[in-house]
PAZAPA-4460 file (N, C-alpha, C; in steps of 0.05 Angstrom, whole numbers, plus 32768, in hexadecimal, padded with zeros to 4 digits):
% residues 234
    n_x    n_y    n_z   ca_x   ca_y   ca_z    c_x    c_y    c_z   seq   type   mol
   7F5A   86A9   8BFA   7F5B   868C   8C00   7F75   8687   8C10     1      X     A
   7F72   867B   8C2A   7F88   8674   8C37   7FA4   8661   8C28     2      X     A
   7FB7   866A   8C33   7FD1   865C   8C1C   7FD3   8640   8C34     3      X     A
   7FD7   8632   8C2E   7FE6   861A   8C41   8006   8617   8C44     4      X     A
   8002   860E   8C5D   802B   8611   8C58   8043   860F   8C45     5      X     A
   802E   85F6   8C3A   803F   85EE   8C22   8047   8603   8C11     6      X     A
   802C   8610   8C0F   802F   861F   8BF0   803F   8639   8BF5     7      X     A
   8041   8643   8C10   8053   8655   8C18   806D   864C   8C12     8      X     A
   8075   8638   8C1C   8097   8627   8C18   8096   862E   8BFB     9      X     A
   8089   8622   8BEA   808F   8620   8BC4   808E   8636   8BC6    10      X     A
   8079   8646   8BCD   8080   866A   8BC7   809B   867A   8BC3    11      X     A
   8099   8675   8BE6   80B6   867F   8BE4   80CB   8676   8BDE    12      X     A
   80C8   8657   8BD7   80E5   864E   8BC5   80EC   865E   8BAD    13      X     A
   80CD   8658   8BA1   80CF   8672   8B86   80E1   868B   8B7F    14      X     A
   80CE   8698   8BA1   80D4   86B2   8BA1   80ED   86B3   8B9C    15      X     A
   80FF   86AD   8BBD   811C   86AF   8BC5   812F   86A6   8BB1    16      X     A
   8121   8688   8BAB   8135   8675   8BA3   814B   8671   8BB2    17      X     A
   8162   8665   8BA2   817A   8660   8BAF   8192   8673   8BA3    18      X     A
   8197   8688   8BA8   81A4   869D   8B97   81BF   8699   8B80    19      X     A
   81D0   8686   8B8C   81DE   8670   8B84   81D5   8665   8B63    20      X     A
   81C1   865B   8B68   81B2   864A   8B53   81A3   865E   8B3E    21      X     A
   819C   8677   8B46   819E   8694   8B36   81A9   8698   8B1E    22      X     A
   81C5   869C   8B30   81D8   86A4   8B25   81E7   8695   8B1A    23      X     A
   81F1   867E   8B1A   81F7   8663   8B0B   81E6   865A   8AF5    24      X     A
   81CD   8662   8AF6   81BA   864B   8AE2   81C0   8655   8ACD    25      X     A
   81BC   8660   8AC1   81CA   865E   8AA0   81EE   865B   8A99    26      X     A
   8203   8652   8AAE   821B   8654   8AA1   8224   8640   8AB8    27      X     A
   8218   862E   8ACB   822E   8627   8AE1   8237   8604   8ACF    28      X     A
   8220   85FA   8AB9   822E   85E2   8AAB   8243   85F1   8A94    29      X     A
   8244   8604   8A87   8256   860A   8A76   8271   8614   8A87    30      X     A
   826F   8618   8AA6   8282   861E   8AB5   829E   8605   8AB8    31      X     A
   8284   85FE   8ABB   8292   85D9   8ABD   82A3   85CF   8AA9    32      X     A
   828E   85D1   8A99   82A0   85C1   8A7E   82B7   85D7   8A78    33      X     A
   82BB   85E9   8A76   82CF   85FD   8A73   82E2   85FD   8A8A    34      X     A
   82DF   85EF   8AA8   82F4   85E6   8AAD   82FE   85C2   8AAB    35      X     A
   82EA   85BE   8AA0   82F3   8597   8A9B   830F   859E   8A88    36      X     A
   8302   85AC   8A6C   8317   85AD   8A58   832A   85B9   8A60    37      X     A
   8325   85D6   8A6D   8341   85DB   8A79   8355   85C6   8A81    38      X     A
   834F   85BF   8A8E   8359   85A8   8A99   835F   8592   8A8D    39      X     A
   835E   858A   8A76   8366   8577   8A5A   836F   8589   8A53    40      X     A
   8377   859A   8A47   8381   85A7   8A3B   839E   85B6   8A3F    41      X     A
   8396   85BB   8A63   83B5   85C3   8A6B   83C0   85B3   8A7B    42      X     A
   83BE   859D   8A7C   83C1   8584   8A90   83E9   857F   8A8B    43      X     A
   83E6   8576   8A65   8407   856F   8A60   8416   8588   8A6A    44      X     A
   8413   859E   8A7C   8423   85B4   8A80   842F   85AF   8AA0    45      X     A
   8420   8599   8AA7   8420   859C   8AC6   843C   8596   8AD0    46      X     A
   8455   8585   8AC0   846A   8584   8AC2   847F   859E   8AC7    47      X     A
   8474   85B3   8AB4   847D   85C8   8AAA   8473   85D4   8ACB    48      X     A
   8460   85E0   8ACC   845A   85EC   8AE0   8448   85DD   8AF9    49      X     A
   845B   85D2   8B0A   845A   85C8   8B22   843B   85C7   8B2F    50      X     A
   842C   85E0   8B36   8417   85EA   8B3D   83FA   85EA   8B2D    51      X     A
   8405   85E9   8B14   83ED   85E4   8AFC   83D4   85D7   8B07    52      X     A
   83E7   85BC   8B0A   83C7   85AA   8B0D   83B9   85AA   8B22    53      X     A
   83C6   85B8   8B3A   83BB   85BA   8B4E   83A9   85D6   8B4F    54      X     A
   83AD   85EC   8B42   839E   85FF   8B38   8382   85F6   8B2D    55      X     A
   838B   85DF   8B19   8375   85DA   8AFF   835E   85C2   8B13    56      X     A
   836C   85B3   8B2A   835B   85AD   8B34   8346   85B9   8B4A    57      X     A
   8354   85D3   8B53   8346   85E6   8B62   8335   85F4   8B51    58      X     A
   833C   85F8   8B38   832D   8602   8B2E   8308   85EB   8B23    59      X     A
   8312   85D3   8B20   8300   85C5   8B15   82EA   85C7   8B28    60      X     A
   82FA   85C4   8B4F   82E8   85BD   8B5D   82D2   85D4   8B65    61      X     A
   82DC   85EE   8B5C   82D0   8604   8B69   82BA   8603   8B4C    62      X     A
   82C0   8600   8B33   82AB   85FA   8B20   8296   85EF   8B2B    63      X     A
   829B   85D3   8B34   8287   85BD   8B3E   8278   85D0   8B52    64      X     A
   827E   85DF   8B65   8271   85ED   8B7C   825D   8600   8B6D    65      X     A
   8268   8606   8B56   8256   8616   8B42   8241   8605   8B36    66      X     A
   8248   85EF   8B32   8235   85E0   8B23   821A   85D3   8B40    67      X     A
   8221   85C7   8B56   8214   85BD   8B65   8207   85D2   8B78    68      X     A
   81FA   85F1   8B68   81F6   8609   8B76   81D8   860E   8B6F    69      X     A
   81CB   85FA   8B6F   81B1   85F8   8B6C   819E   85F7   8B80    70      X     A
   81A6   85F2   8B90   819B   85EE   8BAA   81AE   85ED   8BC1    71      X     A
   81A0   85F7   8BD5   81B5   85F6   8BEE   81C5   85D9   8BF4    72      X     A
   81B3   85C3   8BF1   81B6   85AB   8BFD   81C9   85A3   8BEF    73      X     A
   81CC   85A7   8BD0   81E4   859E   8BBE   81F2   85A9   8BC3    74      X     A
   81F7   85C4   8BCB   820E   85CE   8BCC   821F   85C9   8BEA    75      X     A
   8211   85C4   8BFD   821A   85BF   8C13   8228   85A8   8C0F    76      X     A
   821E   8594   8C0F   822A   8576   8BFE   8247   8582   8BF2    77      X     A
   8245   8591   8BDF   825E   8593   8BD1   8277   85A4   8BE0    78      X     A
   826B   85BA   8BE9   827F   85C5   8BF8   8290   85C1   8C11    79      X     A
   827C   85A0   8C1D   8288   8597   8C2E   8295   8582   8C26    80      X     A
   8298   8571   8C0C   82A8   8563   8BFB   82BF   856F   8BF5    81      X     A
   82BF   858F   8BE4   82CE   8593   8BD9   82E5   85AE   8BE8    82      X     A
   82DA   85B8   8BFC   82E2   85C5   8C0E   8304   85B5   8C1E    83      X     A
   82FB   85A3   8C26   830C   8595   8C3A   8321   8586   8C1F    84      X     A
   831C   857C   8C0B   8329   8578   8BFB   8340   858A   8BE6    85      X     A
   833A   85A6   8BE9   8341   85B9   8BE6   835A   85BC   8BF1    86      X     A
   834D   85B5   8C01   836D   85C4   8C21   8378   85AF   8C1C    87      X     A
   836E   859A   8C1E   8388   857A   8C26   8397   857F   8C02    88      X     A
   838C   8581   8BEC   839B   8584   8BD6   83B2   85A0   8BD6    89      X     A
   83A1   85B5   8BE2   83BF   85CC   8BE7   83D6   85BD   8BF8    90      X     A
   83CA   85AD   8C12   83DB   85A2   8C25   83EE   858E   8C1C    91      X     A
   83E6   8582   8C03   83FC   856A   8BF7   8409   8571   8BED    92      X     A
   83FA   8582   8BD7   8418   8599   8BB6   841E   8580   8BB0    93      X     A
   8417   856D   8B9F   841F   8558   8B90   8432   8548   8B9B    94      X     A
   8431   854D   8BB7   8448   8540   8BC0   8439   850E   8BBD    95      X     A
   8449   8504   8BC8   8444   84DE   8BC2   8432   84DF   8BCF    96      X     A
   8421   84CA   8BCC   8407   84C3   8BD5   840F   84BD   8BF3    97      X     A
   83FB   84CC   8C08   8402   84C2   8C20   83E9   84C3   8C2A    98      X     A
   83E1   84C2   8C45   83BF   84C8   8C52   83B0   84DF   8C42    99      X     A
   83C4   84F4   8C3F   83AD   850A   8C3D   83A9   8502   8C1E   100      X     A
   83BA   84FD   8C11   83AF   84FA   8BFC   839F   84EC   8BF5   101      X     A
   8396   84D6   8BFE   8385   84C3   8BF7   836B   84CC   8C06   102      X     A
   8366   84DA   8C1A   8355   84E1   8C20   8345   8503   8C11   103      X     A
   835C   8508   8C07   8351   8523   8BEA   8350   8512   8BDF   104      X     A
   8356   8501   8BCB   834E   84EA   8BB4   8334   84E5   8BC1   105      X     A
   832A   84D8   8BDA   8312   84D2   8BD8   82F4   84E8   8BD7   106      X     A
   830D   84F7   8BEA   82F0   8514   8BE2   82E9   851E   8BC9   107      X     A
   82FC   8519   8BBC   82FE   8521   8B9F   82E8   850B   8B8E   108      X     A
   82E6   84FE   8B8D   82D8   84DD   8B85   82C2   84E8   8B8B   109      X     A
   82BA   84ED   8BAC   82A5   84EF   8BAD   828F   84FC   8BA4   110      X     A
   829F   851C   8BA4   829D   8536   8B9A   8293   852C   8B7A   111      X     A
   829F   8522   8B6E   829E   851B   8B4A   8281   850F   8B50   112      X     A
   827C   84F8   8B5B   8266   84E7   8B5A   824F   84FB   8B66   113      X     A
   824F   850A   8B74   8238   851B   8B7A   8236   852D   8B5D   114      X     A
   8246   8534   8B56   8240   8545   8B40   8230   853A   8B29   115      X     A
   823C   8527   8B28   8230   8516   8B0C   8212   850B   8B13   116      X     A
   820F   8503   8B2A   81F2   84FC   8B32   81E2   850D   8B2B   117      X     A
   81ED   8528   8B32   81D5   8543   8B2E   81D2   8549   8B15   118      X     A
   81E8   8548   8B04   81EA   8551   8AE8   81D0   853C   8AD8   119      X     A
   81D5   851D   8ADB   81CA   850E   8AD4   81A8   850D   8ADC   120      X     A
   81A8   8518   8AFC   818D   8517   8AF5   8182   8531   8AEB   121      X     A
   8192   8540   8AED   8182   855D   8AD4   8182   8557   8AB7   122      X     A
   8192   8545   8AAE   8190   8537   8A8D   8175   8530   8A93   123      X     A
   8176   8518   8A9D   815B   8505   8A92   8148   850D   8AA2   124      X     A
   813F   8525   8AB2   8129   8528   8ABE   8126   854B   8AAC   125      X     A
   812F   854C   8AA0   812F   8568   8A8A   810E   855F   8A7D   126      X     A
   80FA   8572   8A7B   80E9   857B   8A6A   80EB   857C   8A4E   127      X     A
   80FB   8597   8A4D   810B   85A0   8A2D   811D   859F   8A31   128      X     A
   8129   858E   8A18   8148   8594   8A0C   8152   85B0   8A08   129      X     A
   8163   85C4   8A17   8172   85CF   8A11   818F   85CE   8A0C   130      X     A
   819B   85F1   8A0E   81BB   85E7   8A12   81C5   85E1   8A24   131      X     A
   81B9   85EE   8A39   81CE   85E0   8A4D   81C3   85CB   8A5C   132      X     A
   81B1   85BC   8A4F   81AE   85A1   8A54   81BF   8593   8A3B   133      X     A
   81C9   8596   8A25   81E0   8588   8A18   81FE   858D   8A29   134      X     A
   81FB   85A7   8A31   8212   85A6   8A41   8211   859D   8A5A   135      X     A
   8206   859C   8A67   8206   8581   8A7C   820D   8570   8A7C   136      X     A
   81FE   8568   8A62   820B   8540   8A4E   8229   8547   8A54   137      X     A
   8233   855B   8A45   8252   855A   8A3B   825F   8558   8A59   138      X     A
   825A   8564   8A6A   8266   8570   8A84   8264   8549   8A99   139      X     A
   8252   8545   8A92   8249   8526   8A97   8260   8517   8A8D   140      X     A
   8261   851A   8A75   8272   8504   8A64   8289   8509   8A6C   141      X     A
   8298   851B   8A69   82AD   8527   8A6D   82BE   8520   8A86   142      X     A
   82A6   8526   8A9E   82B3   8523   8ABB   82AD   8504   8AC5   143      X     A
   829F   84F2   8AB4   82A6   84D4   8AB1   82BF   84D1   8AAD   144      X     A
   82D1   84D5   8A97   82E0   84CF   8A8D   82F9   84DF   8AA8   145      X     A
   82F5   84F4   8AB2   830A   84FA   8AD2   8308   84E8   8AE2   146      X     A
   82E5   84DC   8AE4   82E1   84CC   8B02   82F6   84B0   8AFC   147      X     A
   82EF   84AD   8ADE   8300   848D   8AE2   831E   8491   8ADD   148      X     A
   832B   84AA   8AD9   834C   84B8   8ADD   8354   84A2   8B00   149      X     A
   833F   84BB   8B14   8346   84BA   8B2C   8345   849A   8B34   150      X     A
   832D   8487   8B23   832C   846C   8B2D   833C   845F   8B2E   151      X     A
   834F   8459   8B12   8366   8453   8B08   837E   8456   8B1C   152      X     A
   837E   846C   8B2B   8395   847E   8B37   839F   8463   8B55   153      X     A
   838E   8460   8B65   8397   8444   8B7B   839C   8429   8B6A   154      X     A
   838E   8426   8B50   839B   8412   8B47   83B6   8411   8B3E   155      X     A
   83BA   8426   8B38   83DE   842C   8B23   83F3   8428   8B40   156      X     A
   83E5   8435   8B5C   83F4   8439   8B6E   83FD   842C   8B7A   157      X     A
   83E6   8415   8B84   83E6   83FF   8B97   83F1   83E4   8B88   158      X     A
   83E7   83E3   8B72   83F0   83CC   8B61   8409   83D1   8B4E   159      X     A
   841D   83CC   8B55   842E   83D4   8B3A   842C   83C6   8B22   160      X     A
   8435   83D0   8B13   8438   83C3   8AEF   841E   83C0   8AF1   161      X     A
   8404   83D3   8AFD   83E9   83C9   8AF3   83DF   83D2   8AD8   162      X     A
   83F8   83E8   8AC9   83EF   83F2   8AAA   8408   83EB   8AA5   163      X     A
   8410   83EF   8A89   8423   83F1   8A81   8425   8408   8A6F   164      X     A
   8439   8415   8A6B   8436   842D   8A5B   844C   8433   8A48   165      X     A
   8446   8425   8A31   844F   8420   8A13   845B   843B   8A07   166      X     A
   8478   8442   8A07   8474   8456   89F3   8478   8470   8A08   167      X     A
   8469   8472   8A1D   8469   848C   8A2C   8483   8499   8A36   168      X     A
   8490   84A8   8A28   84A2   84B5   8A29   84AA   84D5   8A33   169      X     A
   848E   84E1   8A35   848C   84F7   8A39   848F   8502   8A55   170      X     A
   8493   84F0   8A6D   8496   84F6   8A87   8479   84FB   8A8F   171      X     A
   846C   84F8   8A8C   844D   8503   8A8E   8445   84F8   8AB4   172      X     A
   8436   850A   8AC4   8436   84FC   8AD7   841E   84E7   8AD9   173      X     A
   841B   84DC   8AEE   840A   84BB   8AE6   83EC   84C9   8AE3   174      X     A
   83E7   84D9   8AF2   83C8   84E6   8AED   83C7   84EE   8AD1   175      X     A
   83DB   8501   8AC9   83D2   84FC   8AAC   83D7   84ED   8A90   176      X     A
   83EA   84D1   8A99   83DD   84B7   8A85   83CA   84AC   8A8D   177      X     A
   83C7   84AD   8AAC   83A6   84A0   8AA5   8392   84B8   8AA3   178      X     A
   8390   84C8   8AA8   837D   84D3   8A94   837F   84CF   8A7A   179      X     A
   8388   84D1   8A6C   838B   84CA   8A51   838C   84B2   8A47   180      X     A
   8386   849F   8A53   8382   8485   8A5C   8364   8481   8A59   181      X     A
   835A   8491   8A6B   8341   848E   8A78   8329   8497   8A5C   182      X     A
   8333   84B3   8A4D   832B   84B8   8A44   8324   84A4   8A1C   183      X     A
   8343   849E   8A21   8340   8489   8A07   832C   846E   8A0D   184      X     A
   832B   8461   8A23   831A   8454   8A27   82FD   845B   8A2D   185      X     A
   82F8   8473   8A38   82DA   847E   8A33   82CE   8477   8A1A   186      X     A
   82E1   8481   8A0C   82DA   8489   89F1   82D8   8471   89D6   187      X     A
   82E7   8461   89E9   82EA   8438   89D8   8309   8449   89C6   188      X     A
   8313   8458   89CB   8320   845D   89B8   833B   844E   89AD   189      X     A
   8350   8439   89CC   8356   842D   89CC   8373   8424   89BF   190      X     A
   837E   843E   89BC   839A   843C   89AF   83AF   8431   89B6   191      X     A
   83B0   8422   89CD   83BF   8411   89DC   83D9   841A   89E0   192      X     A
   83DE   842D   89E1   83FE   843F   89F4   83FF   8434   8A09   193      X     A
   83EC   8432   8A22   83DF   8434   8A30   83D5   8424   8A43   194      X     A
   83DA   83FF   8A42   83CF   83E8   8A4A   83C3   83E3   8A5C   195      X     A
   83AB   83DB   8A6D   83A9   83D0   8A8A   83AC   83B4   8A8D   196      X     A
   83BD   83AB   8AA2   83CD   8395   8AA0   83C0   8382   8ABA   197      X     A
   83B8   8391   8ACC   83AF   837F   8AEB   8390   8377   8AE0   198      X     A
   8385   836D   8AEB   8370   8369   8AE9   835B   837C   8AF4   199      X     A
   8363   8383   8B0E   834E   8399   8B0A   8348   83B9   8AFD   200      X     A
   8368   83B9   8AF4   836A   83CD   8ADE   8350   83C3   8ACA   201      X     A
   8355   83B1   8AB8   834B   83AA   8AA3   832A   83AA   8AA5   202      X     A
   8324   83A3   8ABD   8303   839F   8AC5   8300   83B7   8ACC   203      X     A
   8311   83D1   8AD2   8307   83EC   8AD0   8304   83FE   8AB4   204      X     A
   8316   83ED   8A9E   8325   83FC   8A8F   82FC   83EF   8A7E   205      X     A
   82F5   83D3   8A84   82D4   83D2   8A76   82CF   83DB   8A7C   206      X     A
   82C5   83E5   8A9C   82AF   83ED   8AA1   82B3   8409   8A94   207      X     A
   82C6   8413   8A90   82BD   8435   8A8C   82BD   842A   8A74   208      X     A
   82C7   8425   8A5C   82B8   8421   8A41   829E   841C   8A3E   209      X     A
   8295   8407   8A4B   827A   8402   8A51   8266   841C   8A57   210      X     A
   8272   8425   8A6A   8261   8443   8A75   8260   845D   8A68   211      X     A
   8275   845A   8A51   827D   846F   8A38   826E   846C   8A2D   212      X     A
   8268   844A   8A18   824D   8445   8A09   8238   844E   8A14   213      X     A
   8230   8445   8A25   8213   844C   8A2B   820A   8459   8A35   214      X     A
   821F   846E   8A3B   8214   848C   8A48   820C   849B   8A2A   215      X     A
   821F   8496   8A15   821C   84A0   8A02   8200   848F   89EF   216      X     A
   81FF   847D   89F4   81E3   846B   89E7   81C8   8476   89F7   217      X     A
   81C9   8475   8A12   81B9   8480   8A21   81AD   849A   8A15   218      X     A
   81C1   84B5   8A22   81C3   84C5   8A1F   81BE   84D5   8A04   219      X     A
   81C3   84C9   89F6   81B5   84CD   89CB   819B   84C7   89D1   220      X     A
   8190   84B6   89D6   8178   84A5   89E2   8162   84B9   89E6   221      X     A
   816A   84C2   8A03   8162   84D8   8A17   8159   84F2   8A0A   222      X     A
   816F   84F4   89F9   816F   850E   89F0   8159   8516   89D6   223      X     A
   815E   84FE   89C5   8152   84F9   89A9   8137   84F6   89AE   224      X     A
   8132   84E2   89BF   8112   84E3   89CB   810B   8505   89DE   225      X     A
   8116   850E   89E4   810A   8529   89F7   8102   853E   89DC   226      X     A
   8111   853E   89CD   810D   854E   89B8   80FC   854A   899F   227      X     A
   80F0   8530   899C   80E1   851C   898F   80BF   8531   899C   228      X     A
   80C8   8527   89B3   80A6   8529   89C6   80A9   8545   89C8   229      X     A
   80B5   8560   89CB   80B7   8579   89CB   80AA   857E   89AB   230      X     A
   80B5   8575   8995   80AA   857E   8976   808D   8571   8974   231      X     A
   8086   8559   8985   806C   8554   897E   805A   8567   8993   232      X     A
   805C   8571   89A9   8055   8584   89C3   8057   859E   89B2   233      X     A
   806A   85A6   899A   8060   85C2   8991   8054   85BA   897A   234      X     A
***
């Protein structure tokens, strides 16, 4: 029986695949999340060693290139986000916010929001609940709580006295109080070291609580029901 073009294209998608997406599919979301936490984890060091965070963010982004390796089209997307952002972040070395930097801050943004789009729609367009569809969730959650770090970051800059920072004694640099910022408010956690004082601090500082709830309301949701209809399907 003659094949039609189509069924040649699916064929050989099959066949070939995308080699990338091979070799990634069972470990490129646990790649991720193992550099998110890296990156929480060795962040208070970055004082200590100058280069740290700029390592830990090279390292996050080449994760993400791991994670968005599913297909050619994603990955192109990313490596032309995160490529050029690469160089302009070697090209700054933490030096004050100037052009290049704000233009790596935006590649960077952008780079985050592609990732999370893809992650999200492999959650809720998932079949079966596995693991590394929980780890997706986490890798999701997680790199929410970076995207709204970086959002934070033109507000602290451009607006002065837009936080106030109670207590902070540690020299810490501004990326990482607001991350830790970012993260207490994900989470409603809310210990108030920490304040947002401008207004549009404060209408960022809801919206990501807001988007903490209900990713996590959602996302239980999503999950509880996929696994509901899987036990009644066996």
């Amino acid at each position: 029986m003659p094949v039609s073009q189509k069924d040649r294209h699916l064929n050989a998608g099959r066949g070939s695949g995308f080699i990338l997406s091979r070799i990634a599919k069972s470990s490129r979301a646990m790649t991720l999340l193992m550099a998110l936490f890296l990156q929480i984890i060795l962040q208070p060091l970055d004082q200590s060693f100058p280069f740290l965070s700029l390592l830990l963010q090279l390292a996050l982004i080449f994760a993400i290139f791991f994670m968005v390796a599913d297909c050619r089209a994603h990955l192109i997307i990313g490596l032309s986000l995160g490529i050029p952002a690469s160089i302009l972040l070697i090209i700054v070395r933490g030096d004050a916010y100037t052009n290049i930097t704000w233009a790596a801050y935006l590649l960077i943004l952008a780079l985050y929001l592609h990732v999370i789009r893809l992650m999200m729609i492999q959650i809720f367009n998932a079949v079966k609940i596995t693991v590394e569809t929980i780890v997706l969730a986490m890798c999701t959650y997680v790199l929410l709580g970076t995207l709204w770090s970086l959002l934070y970051i033109p507000v602290a800059v451009l607006i002065p006295d837009s936080f106030v920072f109670n207590g902070v004694t540690d020299g810490a640099s501004m990326y990482s109080q607001l991350s830790y910022f970012s993260f207490v408010t994900l989470t409603t956690l809310g210990y108030g070291d920490i304040l947002p004082v401008a207004s549009i601090a404060r209408s960022l500082a809801i919206l990501e609580a807001v988007t903490g709830t209900l990713f996590i309301a959602v996302l239980i949701s999503r999950l509880v029901g996929s696994y509901s209809s899987n036990r009644r399907k066996d």
